[in-house]
BADREN-809663 format. One line per 3 residues: for each residue x, y, z of C-alpha. Coordinates in steps of 0.2 Angstrom, whole numbers. Each point is the difference from the previous one (the first is absolute). Layout:
residues N
X,Y,Z | ...
This chain:
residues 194
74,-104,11 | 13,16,-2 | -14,8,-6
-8,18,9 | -12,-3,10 | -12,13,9
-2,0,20 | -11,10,12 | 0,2,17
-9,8,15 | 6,13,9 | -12,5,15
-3,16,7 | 16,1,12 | 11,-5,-14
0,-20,6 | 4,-10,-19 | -11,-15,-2
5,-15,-11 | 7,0,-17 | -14,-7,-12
2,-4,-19 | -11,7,-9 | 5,-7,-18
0,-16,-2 | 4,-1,-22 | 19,-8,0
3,2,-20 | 2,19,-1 | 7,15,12
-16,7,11 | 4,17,3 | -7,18,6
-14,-6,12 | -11,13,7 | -16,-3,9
-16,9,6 | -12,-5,14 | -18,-2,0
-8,5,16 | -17,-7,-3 | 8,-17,-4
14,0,12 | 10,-6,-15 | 17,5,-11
2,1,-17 | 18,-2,-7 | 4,5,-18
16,-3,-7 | 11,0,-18 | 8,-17,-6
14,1,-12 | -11,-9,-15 | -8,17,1
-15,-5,10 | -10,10,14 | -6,-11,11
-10,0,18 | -4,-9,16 | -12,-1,14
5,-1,17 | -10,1,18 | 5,15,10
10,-11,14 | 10,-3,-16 | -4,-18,-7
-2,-3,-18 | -18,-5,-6 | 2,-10,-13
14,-7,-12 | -11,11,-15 | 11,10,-8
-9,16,-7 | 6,6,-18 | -4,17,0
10,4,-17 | 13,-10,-10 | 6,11,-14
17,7,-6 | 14,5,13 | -14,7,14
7,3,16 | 0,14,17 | -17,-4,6
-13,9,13 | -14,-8,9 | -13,9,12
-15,-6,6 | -17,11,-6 | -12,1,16
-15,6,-9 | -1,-12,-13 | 7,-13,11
14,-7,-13 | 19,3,-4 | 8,11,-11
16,-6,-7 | 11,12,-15 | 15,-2,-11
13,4,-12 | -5,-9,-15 | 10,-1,-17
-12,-9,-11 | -1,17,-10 | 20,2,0
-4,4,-18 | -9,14,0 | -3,8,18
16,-9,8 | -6,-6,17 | -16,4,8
-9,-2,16 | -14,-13,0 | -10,-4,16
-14,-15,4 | -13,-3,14 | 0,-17,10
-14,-3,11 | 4,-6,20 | -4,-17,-4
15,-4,-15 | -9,5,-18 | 5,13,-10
-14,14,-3 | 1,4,-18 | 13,1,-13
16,11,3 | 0,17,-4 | 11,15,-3
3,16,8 | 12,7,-10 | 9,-3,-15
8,13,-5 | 13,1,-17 | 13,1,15
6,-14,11 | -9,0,18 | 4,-10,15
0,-3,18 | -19,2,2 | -2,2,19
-20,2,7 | -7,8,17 | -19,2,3
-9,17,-3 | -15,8,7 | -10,-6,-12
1,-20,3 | 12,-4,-16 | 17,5,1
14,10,-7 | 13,-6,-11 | 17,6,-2
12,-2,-11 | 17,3,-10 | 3,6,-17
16,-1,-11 | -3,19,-9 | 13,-5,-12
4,21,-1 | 13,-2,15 | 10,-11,12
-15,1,12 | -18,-9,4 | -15,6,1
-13,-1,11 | -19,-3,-1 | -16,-3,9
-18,-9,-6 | -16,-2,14 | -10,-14,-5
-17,-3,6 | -5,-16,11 | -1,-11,-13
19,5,-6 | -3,10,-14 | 6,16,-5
-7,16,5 | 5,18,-8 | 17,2,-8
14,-4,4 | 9,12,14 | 18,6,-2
9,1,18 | 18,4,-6 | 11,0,-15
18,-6,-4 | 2,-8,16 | 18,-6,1
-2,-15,11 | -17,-4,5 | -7,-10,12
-18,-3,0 | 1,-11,14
């Protein structure tokens, strides 16, 4: 369709690649930035990815790597979103996905937004942010925490110098935010919150 597309493949223990398997199957805009998260409990994947119509959108998948259904899950459709995160909260038994949304470019450039989506395909709520700062923020990245939520981290243009910032939020098992909002380093020149 010379459109992107988003693939995943196996890679076992030893190192031994399995099959290519197209994840995306949308053929009228670019799919990019897929990341995924597995669900233990279910033995399932759950792949989010960013479309160039400015959609975040996610996929089931079994854990030997075949796509459950054709459903498509819209997880967020707003301005320019993009540089998704996905992990999979054991405690509460769903998925937590985050992004760089713009739909407050106005006001708080763009922010980070996350939703819930439950093992069997539904969105759990409505999206929510966790952090929107006056500054632009991107790159949200998650890992779990002690606690059964997760940490978000993410960039921050500080608009003072050349450099980033870079920033860090727990949220509780249900995704949302906990405390403040922790500083981990400032004027960054080239980060990588990868």
């Amino acid at each position: 369709s010379g459109k992107l597309h988003v693939f995943g493949r196996h890679v076992s223990l030893t190192g031994s690649l399995g099959s290519e398997i197209q994840i995306t199957s949308v053929t009228s805009t670019d799919q990019r930035a897929g990341v995924g998260a597995y669900n233990a409990t279910n033995h399932q994947y759950l792949v989010v990815w960013a479309t160039s119509d400015s959609k975040i959108l996610a996929r089931r998948m079994t854990g030997s790597g075949v796509v459950t259904t054709t459903d498509t899950i819209l997880l967020s459709s707003n301005t320019s979103i993009d540089t998704p995160d996905v992990v999979y909260l054991d405690s509460t038994t769903q998925y937590l996905a985050v992004w760089k949304d713009n739909r407050s470019a106005g006001t708080s450039g763009s922010d980070i937004y996350g939703r819930l989506v439950t093992p069997v395909g539904s969105t759990n709520g409505s999206e929510f942010v966790i952090s929107n700062h006056s500054a632009s923020e991107t790159v949200p990245r998650l890992t779990l925490s002690a606690n059964g939520g997760a940490w978000v981290v993410w960039q921050r243009n500080n608009g003072v110098t050349t450099g980033q910032d870079l920033y860090a939020r727990e949220l509780n098992d249900n995704g949302q935010p906990i405390g403040t909002t922790l500083t981990i380093y400032e004027d960054v020149p080239n980060p990588d919150v990868d």
